[in-house]
MIDOSE-1310 file (N, C-alpha, C; in nm, 2 decimals, decimal comma, always signed):
residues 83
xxxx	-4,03/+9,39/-3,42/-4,14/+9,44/-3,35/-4,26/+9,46/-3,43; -4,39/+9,42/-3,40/-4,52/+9,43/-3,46/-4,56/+9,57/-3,40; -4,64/+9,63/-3,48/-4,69/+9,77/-3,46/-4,80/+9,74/-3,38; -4,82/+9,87/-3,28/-4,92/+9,89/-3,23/-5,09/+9,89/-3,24
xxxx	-5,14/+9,83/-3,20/-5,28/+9,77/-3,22/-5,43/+9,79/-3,14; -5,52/+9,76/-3,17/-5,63/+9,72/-3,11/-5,66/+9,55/-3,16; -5,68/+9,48/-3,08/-5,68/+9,35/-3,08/-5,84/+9,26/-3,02; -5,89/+9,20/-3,12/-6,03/+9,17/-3,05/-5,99/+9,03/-3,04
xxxx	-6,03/+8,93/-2,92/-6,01/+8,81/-2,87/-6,14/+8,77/-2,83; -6,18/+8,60/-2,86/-6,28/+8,57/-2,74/-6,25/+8,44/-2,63; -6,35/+8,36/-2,58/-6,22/+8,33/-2,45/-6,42/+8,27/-2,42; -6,37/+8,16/-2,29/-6,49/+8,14/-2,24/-6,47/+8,13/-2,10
xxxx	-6,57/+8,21/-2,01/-6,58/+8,21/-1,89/-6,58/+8,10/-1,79; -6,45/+8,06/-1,74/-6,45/+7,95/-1,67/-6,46/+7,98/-1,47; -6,43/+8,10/-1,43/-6,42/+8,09/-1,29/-6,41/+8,28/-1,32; -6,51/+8,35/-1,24/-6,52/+8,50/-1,17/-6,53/+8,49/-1,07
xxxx	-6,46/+8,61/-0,96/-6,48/+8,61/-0,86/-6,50/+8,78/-0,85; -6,61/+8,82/-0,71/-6,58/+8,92/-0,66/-6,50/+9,02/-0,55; -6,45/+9,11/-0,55/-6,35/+9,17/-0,45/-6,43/+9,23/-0,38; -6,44/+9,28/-0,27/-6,48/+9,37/-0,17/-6,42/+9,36/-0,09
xxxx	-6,47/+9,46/+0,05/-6,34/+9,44/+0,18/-6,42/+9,45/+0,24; -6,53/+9,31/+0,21/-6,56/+9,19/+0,31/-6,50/+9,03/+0,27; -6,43/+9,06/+0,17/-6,37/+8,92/+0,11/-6,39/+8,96/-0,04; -6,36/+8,79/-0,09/-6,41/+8,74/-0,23/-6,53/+8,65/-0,19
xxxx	-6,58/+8,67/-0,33/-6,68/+8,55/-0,38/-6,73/+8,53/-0,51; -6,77/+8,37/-0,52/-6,79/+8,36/-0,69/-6,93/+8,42/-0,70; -6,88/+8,46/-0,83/-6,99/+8,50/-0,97/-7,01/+8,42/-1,02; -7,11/+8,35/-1,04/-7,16/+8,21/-1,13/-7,25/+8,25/-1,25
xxxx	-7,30/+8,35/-1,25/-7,39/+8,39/-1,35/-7,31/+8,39/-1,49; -7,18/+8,45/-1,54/-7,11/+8,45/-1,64/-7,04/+8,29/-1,65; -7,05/+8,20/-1,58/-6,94/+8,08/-1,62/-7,01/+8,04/-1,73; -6,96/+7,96/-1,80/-6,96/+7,86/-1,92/-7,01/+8,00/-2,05
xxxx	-7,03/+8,11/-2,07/-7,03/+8,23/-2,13/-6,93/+8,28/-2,23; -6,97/+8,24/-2,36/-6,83/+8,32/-2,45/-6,85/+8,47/-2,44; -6,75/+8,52/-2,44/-6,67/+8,66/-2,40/-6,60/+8,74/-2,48; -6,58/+8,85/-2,53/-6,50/+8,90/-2,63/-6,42/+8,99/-2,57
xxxx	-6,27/+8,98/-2,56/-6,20/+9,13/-2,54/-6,19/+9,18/-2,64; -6,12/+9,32/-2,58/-6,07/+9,42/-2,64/-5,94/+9,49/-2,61; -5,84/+9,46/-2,64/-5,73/+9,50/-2,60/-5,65/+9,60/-2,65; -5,57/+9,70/-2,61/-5,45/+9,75/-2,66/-5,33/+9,71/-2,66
xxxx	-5,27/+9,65/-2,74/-5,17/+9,60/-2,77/-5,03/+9,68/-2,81; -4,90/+9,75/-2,76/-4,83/+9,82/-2,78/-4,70/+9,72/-2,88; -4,67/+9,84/-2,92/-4,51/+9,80/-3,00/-4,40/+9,65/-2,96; -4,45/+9,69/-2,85/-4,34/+9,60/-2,73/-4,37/+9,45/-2,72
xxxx	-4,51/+9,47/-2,78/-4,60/+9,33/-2,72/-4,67/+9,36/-2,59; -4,66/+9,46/-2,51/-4,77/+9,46/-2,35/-4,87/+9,49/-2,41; -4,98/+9,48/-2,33/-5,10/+9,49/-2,37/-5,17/+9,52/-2,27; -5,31/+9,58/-2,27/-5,37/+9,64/-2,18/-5,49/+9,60/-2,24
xxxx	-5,62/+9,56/-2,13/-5,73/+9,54/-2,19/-5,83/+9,68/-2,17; -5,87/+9,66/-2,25/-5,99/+9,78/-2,26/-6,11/+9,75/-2,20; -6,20/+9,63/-2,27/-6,35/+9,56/-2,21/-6,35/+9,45/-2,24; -6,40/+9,43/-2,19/-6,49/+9,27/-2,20/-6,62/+9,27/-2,21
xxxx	-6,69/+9,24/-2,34/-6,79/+9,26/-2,38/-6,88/+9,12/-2,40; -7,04/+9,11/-2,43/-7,04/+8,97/-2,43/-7,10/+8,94/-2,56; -7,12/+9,03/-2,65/-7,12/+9,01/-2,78/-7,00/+9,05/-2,87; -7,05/+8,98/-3,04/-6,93/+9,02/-3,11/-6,96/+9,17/-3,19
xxxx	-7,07/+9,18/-3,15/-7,11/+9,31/-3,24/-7,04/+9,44/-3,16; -7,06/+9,42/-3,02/-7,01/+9,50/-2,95/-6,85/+9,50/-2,93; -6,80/+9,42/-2,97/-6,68/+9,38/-2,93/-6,62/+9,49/-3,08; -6,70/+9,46/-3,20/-6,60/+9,55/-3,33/-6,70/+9,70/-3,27
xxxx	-6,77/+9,70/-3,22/-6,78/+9,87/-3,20/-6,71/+9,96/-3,10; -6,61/+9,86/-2,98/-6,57/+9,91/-2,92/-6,41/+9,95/-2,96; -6,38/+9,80/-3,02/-6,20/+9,80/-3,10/-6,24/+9,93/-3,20; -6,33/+9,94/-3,29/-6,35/+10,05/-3,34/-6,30/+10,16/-3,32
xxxx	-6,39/+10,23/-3,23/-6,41/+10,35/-3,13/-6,24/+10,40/-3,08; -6,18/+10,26/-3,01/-6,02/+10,28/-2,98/-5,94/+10,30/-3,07; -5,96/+10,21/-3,15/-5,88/+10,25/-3,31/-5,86/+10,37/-3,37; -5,99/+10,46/-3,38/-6,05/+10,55/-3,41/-5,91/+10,66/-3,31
xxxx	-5,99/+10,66/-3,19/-5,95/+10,76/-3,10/-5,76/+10,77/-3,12; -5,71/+10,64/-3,10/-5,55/+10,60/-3,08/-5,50/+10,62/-3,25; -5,55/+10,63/-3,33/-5,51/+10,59/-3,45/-5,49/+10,46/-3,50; -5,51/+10,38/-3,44/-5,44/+10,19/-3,47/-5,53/+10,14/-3,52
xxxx	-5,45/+9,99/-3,62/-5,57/+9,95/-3,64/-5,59/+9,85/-3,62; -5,72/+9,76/-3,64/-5,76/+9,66/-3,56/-5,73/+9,55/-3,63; -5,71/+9,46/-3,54/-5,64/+9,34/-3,54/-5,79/+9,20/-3,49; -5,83/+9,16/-3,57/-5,95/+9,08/-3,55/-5,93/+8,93/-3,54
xxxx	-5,92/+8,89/-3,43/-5,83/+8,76/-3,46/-5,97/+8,65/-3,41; -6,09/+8,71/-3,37/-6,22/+8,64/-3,36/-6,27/+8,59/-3,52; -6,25/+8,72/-3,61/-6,29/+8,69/-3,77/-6,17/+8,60/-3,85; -6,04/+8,62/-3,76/-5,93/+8,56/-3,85/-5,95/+8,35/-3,82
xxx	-6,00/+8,33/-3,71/-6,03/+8,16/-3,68/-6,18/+8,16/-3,71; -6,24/+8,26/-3,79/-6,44/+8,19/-3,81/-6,52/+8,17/-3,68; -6,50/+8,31/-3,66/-6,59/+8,32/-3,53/-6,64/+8,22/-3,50
């Protein structure tokens, strides 16, 4: 088992939709958009996301901040492939 984490990822915006209870509908403004999570990653492997941010500066202030709070530490896998 891998120890418990904060985990930064990024990812590109291919399809959003919105919820309401009058339906769904697409969000087009974020598609084609790189994206950074922020995840908590437990012992087990589950994982929980934190935010989705749309910079990378924000993205290490937020893993930060969790790390900080949870004690874990961060796992940067955005700096580990060269941003």
């Amino acid at each position: 088992m891998s120890k418990a984490r904060i985990e930064i990822t990024k990812g590109m915006v291919d399809w959003q939709e919105h919820f309401t209870d009058a339906g769904r509908r697409p969000v087009l403004d974020m598609i084609g958009r790189e994206v950074f999570f922020i995840d908590m990653v437990e012992e087990d492997g589950s994982r929980l996301n934190l935010w989705i941010v749309d910079t990378y500066e924000k993205a290490i202030f937020y893993a930060e901040s969790a790390a900080h709070s949870e004690g874990y530490a961060v796992d940067d896998l955005v700096l580990a492939e060269g941003k």
